[in-house]
N, CA, C and O atoms as a printed pandas DataFrame, in Angstrom:
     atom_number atom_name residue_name chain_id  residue_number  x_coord  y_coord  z_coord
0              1         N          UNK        A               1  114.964  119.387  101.362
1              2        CA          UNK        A               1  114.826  118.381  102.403
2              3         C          UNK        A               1  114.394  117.063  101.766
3              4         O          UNK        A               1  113.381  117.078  101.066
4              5         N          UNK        A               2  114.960  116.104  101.916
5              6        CA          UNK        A               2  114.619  114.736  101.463
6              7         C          UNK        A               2  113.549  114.127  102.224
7              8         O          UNK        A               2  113.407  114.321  103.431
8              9         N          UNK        A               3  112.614  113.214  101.354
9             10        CA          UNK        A               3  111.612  112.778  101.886
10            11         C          UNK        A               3  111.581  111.870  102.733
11            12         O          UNK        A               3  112.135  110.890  102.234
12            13         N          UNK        A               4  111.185  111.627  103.892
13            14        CA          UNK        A               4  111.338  110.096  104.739
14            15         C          UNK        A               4  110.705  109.129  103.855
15            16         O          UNK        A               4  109.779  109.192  103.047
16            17         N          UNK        A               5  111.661  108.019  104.346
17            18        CA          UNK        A               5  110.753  106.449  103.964
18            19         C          UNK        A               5  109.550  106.249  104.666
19            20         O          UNK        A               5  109.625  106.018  105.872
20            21         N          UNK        A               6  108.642  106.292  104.206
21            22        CA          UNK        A               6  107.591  105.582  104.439
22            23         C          UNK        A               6  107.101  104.055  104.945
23            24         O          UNK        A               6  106.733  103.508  103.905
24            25         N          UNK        A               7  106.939  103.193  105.964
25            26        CA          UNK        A               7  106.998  101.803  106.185
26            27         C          UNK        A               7  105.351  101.992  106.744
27            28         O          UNK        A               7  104.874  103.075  107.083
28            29         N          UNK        A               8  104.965  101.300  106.747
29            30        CA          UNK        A               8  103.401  100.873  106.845
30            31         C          UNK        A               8  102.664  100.026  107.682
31            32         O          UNK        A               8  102.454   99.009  107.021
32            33         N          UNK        A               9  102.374   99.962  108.326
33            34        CA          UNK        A               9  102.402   98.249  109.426
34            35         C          UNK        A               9  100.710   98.515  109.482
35            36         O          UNK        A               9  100.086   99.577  109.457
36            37         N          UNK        A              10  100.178   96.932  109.580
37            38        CA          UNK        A              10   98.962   96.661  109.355
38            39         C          UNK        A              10   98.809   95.365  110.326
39            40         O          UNK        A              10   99.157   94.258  109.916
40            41         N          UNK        A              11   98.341   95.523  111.468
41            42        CA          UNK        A              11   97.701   94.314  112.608
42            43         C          UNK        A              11   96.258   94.253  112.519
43            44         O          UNK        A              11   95.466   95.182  112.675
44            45         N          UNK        A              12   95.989   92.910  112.218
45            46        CA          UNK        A              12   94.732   92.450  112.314
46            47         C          UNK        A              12   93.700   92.358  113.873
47            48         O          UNK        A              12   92.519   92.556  113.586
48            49         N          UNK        A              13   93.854   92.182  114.943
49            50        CA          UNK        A              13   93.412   92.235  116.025
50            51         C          UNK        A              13   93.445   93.600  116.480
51            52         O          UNK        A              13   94.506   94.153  116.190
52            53         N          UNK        A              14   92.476   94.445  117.208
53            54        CA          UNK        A              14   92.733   95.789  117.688
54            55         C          UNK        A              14   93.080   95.324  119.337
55            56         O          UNK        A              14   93.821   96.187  119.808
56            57         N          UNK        A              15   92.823   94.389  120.215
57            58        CA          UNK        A              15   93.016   94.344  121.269
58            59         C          UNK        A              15   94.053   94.095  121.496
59            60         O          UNK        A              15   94.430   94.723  122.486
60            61         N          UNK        A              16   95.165   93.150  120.883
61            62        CA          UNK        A              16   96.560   92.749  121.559
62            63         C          UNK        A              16   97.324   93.004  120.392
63            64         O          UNK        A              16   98.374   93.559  120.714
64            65         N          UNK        A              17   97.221   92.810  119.057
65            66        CA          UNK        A              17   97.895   93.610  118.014
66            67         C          UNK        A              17   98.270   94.970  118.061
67            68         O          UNK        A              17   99.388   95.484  118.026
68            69         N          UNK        A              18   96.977   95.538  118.157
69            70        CA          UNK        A              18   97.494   96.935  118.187
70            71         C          UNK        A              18   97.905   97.308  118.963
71            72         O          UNK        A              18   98.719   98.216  118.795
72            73         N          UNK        A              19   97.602   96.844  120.294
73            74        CA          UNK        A              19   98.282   97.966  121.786
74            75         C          UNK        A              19   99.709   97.162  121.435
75            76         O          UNK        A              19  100.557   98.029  121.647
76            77         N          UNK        A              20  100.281   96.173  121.087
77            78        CA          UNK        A              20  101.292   96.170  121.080
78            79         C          UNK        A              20  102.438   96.727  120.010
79            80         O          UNK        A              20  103.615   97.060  120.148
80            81         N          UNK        A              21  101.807   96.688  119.223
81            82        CA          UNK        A              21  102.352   97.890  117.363
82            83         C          UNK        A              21  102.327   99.330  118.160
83            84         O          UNK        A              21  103.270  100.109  118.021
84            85         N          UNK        A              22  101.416   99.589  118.842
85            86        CA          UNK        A              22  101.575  101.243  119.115
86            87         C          UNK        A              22  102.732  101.317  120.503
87            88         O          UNK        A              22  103.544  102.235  120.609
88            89         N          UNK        A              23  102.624  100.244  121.440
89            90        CA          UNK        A              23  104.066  100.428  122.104
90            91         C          UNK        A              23  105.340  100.072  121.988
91            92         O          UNK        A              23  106.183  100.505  122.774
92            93         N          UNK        A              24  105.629   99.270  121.031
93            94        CA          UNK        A              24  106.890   99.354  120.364
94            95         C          UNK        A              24  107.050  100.208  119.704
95            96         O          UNK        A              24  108.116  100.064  119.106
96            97         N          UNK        A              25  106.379  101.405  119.362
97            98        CA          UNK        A              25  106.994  102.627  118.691
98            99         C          UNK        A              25  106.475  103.615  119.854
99           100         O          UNK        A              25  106.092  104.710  119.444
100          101         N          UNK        A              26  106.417  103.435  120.981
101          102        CA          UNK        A              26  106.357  104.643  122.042
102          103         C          UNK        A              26  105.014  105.296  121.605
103          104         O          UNK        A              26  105.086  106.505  121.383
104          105         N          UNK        A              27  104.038  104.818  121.476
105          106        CA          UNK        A              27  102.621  105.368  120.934
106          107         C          UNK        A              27  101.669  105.439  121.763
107          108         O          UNK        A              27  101.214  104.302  121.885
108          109         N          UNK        A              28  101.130  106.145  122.387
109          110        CA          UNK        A              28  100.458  106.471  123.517
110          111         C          UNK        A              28   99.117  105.294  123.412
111          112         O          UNK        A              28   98.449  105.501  122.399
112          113         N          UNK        A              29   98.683  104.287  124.136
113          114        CA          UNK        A              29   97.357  103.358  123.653
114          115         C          UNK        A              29   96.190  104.291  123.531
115          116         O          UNK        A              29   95.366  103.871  122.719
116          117         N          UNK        A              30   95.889  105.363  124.060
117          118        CA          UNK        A              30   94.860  106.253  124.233
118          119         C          UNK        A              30   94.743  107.345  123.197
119          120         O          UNK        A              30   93.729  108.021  123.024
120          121         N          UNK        A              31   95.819  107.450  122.556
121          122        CA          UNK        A              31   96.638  108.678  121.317
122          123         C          UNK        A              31   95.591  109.241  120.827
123          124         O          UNK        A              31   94.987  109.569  121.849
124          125         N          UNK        A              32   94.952  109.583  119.929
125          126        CA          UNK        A              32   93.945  109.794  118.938
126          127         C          UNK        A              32   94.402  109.636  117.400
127          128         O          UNK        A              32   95.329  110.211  116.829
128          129         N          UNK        A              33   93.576  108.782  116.940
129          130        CA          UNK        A              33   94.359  108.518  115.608
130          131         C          UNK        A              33   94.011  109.393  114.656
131          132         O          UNK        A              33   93.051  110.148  114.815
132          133         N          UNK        A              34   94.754  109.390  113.556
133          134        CA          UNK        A              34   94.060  110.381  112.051
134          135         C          UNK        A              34   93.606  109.390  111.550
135          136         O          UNK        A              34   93.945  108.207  111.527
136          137         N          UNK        A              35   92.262  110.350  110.870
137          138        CA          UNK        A              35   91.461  109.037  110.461
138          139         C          UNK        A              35   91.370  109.719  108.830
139          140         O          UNK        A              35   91.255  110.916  108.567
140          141         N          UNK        A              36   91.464  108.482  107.770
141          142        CA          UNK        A              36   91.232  109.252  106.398
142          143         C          UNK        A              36   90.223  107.865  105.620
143          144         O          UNK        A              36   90.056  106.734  106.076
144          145         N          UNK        A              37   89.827  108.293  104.683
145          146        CA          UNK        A              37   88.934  107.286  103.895
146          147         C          UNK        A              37   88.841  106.274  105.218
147          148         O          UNK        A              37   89.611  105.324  105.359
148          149         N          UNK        A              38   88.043  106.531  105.939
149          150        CA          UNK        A              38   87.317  105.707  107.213
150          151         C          UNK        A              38   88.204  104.654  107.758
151          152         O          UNK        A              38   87.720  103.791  108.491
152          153         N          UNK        A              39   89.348  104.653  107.488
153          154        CA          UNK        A              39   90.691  104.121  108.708
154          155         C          UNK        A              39   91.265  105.070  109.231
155          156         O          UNK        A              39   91.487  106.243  108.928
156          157         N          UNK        A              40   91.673  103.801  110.828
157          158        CA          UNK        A              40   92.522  105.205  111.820
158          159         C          UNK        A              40   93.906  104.459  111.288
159          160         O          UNK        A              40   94.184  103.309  110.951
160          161         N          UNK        A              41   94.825  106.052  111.416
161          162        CA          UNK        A              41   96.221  105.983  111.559
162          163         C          UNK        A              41   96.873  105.867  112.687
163          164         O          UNK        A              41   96.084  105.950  113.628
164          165         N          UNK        A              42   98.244  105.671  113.108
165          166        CA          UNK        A              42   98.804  106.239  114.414
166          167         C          UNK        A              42  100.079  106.065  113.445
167          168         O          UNK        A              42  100.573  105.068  112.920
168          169         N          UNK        A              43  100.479  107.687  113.413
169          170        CA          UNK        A              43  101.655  108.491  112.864
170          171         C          UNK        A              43  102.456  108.428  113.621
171          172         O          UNK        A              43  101.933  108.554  114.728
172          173         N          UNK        A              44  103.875  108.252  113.721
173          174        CA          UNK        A              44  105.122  108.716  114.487
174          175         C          UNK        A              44  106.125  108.813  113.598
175          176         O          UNK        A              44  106.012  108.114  112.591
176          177         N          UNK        A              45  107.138  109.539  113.710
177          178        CA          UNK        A              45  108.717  109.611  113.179
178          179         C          UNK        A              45  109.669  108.455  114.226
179          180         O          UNK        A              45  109.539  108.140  115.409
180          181         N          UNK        A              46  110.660  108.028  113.143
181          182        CA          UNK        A              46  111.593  107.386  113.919
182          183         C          UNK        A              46  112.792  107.676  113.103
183          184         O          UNK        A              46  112.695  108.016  111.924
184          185         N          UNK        A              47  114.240  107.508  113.890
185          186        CA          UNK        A              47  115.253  107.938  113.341
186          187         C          UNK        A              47  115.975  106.415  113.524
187          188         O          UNK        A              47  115.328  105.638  114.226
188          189         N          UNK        A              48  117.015  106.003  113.069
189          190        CA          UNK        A              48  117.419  104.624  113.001
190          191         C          UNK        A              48  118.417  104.668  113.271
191          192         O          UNK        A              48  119.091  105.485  112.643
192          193         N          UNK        A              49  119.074  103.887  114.281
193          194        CA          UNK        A              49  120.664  103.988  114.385
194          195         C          UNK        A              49  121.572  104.662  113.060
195          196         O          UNK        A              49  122.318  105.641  113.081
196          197         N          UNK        A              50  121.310  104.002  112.225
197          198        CA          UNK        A              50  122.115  104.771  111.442
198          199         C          UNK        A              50  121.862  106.402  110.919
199          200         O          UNK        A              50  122.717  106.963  110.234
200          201         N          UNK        A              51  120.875  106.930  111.235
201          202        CA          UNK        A              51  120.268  108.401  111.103
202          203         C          UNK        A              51  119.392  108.259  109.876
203          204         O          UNK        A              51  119.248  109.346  109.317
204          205         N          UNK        A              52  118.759  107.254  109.283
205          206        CA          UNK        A              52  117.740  107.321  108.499
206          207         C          UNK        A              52  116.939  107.890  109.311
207          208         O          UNK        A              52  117.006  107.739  110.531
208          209         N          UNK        A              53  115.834  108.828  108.539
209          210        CA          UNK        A              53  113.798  109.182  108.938
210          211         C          UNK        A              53  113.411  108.102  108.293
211          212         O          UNK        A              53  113.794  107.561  107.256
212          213         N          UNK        A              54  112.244  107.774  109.395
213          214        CA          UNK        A              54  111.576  107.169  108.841
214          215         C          UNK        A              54  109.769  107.728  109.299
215          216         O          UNK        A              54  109.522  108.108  110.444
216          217         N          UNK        A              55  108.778  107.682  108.296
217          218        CA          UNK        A              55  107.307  107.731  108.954
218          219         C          UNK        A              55  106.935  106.385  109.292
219          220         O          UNK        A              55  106.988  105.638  108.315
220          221         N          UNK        A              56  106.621  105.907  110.225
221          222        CA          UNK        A              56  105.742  105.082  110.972
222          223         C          UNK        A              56  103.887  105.136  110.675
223          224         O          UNK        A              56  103.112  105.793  111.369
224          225         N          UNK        A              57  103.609  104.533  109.845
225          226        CA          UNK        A              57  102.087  104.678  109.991
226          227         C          UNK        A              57  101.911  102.936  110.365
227          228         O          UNK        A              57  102.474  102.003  109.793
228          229         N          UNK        A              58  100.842  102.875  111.628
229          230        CA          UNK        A              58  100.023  101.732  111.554
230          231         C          UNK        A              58   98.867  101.995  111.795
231          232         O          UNK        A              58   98.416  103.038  112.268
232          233         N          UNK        A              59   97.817  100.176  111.183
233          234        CA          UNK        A              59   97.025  100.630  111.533
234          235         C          UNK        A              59   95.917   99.194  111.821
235          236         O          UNK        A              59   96.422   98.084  111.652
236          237         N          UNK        A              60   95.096   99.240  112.057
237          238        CA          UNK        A              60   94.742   98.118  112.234
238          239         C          UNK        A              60   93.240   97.514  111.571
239          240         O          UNK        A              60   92.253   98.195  111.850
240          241         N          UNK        A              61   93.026   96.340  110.755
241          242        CA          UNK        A              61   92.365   95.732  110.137
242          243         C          UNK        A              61   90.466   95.684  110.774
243          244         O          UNK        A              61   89.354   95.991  110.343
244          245         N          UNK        A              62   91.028   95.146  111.913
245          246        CA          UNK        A              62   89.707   94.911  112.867
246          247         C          UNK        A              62   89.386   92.917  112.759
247          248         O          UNK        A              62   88.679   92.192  113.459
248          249         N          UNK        A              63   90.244   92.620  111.607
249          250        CA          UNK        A              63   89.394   91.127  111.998
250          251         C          UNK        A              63   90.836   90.288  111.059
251          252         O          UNK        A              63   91.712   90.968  110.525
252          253         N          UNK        A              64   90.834   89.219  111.028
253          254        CA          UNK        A              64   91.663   88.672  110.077
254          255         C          UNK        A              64   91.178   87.615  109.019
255          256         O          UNK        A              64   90.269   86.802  109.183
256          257         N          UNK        A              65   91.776   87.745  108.165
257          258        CA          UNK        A              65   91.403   86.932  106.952
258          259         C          UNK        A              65   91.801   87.827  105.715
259          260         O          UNK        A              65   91.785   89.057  105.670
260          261         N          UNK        A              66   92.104   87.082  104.881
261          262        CA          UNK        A              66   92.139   87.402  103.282
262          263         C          UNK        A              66   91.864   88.754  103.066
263          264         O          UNK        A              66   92.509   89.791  102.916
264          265         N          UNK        A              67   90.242   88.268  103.111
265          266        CA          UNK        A              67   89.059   88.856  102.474
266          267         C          UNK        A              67   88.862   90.618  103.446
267          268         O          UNK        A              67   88.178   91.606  103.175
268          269         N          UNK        A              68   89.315   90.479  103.993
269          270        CA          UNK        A              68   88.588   91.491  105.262
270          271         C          UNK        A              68   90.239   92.380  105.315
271          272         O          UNK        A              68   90.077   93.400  105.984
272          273         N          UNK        A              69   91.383   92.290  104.922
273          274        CA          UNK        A              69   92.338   93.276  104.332
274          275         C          UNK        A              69   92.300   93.554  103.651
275          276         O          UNK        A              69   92.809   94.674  103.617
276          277         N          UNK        A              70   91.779   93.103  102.364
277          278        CA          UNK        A              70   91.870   93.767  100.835
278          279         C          UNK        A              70   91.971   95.629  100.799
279          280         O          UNK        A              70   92.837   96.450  100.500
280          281         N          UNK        A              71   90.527   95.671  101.297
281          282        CA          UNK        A              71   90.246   97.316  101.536
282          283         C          UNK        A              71   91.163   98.422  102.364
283          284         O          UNK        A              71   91.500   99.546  101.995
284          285         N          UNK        A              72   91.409   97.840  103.414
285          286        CA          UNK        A              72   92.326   98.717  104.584
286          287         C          UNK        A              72   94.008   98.428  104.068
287          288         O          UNK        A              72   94.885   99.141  104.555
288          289         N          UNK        A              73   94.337   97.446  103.157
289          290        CA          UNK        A              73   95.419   97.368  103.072
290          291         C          UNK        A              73   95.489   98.433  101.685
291          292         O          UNK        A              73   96.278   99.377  101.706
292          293         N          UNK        A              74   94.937   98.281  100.950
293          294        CA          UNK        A              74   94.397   99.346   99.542
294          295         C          UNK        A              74   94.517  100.972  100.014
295          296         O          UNK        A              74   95.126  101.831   99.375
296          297         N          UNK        A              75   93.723  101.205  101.404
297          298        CA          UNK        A              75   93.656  102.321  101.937
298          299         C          UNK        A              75   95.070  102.997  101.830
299          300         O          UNK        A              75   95.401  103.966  101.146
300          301         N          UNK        A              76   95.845  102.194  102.723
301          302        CA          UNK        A              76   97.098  102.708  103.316
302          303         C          UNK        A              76   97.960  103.105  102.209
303          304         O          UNK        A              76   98.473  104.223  102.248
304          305         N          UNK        A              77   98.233  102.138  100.991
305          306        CA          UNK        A              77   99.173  102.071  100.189
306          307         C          UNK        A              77   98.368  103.760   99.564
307          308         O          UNK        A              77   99.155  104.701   99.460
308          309         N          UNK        A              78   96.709  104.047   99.156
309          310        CA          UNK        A              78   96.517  105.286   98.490
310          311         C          UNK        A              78   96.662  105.840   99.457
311          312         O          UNK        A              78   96.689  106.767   98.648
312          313         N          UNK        A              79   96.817  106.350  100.605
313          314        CA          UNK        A              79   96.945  107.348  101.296
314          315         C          UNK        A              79   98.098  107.781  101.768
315          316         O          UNK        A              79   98.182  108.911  102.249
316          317         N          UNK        A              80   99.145  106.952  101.698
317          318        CA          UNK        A              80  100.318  106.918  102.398
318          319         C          UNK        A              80  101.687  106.444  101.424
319          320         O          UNK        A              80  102.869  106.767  101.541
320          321         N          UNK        A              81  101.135  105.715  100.612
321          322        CA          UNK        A              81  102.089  105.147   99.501
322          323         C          UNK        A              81  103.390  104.584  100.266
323          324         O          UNK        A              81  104.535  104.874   99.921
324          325         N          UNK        A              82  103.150  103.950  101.082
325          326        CA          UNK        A              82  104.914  102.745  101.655
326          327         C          UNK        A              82  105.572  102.640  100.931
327          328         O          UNK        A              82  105.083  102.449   99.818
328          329         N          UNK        A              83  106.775  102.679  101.014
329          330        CA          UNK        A              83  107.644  102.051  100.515
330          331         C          UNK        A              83  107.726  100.394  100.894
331          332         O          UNK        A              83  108.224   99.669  100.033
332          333         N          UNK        A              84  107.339   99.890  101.928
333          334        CA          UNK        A              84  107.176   98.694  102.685
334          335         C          UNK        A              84  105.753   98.692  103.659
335          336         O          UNK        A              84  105.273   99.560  104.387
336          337         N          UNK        A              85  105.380   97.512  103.370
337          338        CA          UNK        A              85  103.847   97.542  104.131
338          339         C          UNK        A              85  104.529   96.323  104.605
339          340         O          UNK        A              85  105.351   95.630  104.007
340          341         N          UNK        A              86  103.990   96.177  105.898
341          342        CA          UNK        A              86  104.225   94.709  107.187
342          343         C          UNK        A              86  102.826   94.591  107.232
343          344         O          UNK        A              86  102.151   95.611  107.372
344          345         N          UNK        A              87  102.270   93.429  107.128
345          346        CA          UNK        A              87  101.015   92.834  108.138
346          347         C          UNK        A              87  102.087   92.115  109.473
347          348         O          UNK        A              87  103.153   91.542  109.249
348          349         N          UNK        A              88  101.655   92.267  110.441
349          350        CA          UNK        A              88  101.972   92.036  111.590
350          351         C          UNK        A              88  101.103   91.394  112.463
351          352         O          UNK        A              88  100.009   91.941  112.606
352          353         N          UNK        A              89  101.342   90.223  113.173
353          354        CA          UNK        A              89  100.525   89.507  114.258
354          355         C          UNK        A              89  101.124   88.463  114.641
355          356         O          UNK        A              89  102.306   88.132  114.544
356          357         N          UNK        A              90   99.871   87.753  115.267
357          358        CA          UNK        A              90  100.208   86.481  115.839
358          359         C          UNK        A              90   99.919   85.212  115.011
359          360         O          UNK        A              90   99.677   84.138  115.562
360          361         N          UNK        A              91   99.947   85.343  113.878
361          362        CA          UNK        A              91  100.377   84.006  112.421
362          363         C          UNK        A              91   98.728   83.282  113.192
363          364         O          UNK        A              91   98.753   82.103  113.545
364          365         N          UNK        A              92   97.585   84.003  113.353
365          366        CA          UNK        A              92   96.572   82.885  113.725
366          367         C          UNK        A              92   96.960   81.698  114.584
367          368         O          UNK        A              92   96.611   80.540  114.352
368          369         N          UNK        A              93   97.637   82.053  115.492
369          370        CA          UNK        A              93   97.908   80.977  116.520
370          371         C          UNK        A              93   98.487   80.050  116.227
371          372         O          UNK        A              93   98.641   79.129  117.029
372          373         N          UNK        A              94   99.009   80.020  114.915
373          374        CA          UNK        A              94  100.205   78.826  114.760
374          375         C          UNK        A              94  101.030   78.442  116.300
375          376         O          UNK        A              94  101.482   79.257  117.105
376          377         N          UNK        A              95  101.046   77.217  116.374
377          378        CA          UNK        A              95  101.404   76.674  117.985
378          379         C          UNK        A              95  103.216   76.353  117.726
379          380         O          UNK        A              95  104.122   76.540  118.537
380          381         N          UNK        A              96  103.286   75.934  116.617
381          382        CA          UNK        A              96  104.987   75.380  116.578
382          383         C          UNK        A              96  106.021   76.056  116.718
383          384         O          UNK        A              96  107.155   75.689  116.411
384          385         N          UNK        A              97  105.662   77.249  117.264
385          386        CA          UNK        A              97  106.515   78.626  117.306
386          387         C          UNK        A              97  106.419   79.014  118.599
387          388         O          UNK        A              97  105.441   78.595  119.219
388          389         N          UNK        A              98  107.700   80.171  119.524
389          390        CA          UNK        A              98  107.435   80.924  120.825
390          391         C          UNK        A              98  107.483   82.173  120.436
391          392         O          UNK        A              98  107.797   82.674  119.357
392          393         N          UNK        A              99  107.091   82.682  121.565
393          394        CA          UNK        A              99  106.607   83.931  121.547
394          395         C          UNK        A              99  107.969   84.824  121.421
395          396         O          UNK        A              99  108.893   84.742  122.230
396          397         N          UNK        A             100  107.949   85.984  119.902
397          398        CA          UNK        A             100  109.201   86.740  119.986
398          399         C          UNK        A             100  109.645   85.804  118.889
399          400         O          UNK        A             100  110.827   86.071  118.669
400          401         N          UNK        A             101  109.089   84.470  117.811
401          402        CA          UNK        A             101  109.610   84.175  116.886
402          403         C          UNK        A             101  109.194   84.686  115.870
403          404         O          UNK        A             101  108.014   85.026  115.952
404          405         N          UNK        A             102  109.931   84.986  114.447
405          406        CA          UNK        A             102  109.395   85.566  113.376
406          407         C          UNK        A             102  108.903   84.576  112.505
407          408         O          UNK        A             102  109.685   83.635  112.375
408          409         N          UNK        A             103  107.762   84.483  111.812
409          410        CA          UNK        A             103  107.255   83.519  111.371
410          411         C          UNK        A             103  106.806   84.354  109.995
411          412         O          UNK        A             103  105.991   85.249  110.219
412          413         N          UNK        A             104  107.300   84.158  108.330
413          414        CA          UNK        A             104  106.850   84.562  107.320
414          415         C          UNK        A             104  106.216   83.605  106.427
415          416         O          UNK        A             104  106.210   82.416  106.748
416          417         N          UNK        A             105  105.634   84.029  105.244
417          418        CA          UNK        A             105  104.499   83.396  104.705
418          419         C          UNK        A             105  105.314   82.770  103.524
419          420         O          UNK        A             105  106.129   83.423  102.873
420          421         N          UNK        A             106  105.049   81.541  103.316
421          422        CA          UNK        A             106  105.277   80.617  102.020
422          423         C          UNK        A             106  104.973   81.669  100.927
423          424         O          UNK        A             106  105.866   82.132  100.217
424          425         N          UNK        A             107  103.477   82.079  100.808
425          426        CA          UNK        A             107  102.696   82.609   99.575
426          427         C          UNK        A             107  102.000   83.511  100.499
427          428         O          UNK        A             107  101.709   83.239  101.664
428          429         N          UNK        A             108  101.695   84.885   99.724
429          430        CA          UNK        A             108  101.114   85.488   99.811
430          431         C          UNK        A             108  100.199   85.997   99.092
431          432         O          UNK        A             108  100.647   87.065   98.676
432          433         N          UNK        A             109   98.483   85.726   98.456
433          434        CA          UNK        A             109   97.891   85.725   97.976
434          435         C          UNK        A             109   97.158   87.302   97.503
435          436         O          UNK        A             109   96.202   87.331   96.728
């Protein structure tokens, strides 16, 4: 059996980040997460139009900044090893953008 891809998603806010990361993948808001080296997960499978597996892990930061992912983003990659990690949010309220635009980073530090 071949291994699924692994993708990783990481939201900084737990109130509107996460309830919205866990319902775009059909994730119950109430779920119970797995928790390992003191982060929660929320696990799902997804299959892709084209019939790729994929694992779904997200998870969420608790605050944003730099400094305050280092650790939880470290977590995921040893526990889970992605093939692709997303940080996901709302770009800190950048205003020059609508809602449903994708907005990526010049540099990533």
């Amino acid at each position: 059996m071949e291994k699924k891809a692994t993708i990783g998603i990481i939201v900084a806010l737990p109130d509107y980040e996460l309830n919205a990361a866990l319902s775009a993948f059909n994730i119950e808001l109430d779920s119970t997460p797995t928790i390992k080296t003191g982060e929660r997960y929320w696990i799902t499978d997804l299959v892709t139009a084209t019939g790729v597996d994929l694992k779904i892990i997200i998870s969420s930061i608790g605050y944003s900044g730099n400094t305050e992912s280092q650790l939880p983003v470290e977590r995921i990659i040893n526990n889970y090893s992605p093939e692709l990690l997303i940080l996901s949010g709302i770009a800190c309220g950048v205003r020059q953008y609508q809602l449903g635009d994708v907005v990526t980073s010049d540099c990533v530090w």
